[in-house]
C-alpha positions, 0 to 999 in steps of 0.5 A, a space after each residue: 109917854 102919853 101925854 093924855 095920861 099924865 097930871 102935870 104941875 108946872 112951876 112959875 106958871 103964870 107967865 113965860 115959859 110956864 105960861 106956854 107950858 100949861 098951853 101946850 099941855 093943854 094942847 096936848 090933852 093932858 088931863 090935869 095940870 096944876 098951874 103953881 106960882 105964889 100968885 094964883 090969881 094971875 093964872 088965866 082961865 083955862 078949862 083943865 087948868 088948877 091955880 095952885 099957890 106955891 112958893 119954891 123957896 118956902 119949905 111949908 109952902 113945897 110941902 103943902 103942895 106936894 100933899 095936896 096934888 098927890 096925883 101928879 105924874 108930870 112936875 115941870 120944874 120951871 120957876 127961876 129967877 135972874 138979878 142979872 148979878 155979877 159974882 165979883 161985885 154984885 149984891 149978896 142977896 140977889 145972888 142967894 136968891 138966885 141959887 134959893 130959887 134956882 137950885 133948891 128950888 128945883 131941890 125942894 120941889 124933886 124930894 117932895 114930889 119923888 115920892 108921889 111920882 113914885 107911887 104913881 108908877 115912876 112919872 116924869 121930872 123936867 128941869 128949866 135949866 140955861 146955855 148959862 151953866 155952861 158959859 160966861 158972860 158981861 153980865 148973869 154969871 151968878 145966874 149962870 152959877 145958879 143953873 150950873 148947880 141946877 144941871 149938876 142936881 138934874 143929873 144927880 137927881 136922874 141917877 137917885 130916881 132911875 130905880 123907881 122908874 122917874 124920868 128926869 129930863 133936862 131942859 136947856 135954852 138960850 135967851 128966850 123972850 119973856 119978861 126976866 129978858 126984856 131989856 136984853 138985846 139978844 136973839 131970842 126964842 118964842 117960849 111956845 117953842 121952848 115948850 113944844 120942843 120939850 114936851 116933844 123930847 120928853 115924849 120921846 124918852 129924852 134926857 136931855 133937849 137942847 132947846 136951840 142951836 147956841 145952845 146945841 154949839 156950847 154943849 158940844 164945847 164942853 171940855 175946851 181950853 178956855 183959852 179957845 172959848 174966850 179968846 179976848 181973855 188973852 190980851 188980858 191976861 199978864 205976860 208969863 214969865 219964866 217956868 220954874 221947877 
């Protein structure tokens, strides 16, 4: 891919990582991107750089965006959200807030956009996804819940759109340090670097880009016992009893 003639709109542009997305585009001598959050006026001045109001989980709002950036050849699906919320006792409306805006958010934006990046020769699709849609965790499992779906869409999405030549890239990161994140203690990536390592994957063709090395390890996890992931759930697990047929 040459990122000089590409149109790109990026969601949840304003801060973070999508901040750094509209940079680095930028950087790279993108032609166009489309800087997309509900508050356009936050979207610092940048020569290239097109405030668009947008809302993910607004059906009028997707559409009206789709319709009047018909030229875009790169959707960088970025906007997200986290509660923190935890499935077993957290508040129902942040959990569907996360999966409105995570999930089909992401839904929203890839069925109206397919067909613009249809007609304009196939384009590319890169998804924000999270190490949280494959692990669990004190805290963020609805979060994680929320970006396992995101990652089942993602695939899906990349087998529906193969045929009109879309290239659907996931993007999946551990903790990075940006606003939704700070009052974790953890270690964290620079979102620039999130940014650089995407735009460097997706140029190269990659499906899928595991943005750091926690993240590479629980991929490669995958599959296991969890027995063995978790092993501090064994001692709270009750004592088996006998098998019986």
């Amino acid at each position: 891919m040459d990122i000089r003639e590409q149109t790109a709109l990026v969601t949840g542009a304003n801060r973070g990582i999508g901040h750094s997305f509209v940079t680095e585009l930028r950087r790279r001598g993108v032609r166009k991107v489309y800087a997309a959050t509900r508050r356009p006026e936050t979207v610092p001045e940048m020569p290239g750089v097109v405030p668009l109001t947008l809302d993910v989980t607004d059906d009028a709002s997707v559409a009206r965006a789709a319709a009047t950036t018909h030229d875009t050849t790169l959707l960088v699906n970025n906007a997200g959200v986290s509660t923190f919320a935890k499935l077993t006792d957290g508040a129902e409306e942040d959990i569907r807030l996360e999966m409105e805006t995570n999930y089909f958010g992401t839904l929203r934006m890839v069925r109206a956009f397919a067909p613009v990046l249809g007609a304009n020769g196939g384009g590319f699709v890169l998804n924000a996804l999270s190490i949280m849609a494959w692990m669990a965790y004190e805290h963020s499992n609805s979060y994680g819940a929320s970006k396992a779906a995101a990652w089942a869409l993602t695939n899906g999405v990349r087998y529906e759109l193969a045929e009109q030549g879309t290239q659907v890239t996931a993007l999946a990161m551990a903790s990075v340090d940006t606003g939704m994140m700070a009052g974790v203690e953890d270690e964290k990536s620079h979102p620039d670097v999130i940014a650089r390592a995407a735009l460097d994957g997706l140029a190269a063709g990659s499906l899928e880009v595991l943005a750091d090395q926690r993240t590479a390890l629980w991929k490669s996890r995958l599959g296991e016992d969890p027995a063995d992931l978790y092993p501090h759930l064994s001692a709270a697990q009750p004592a088996s009893g006998p098998v019986r047929p």
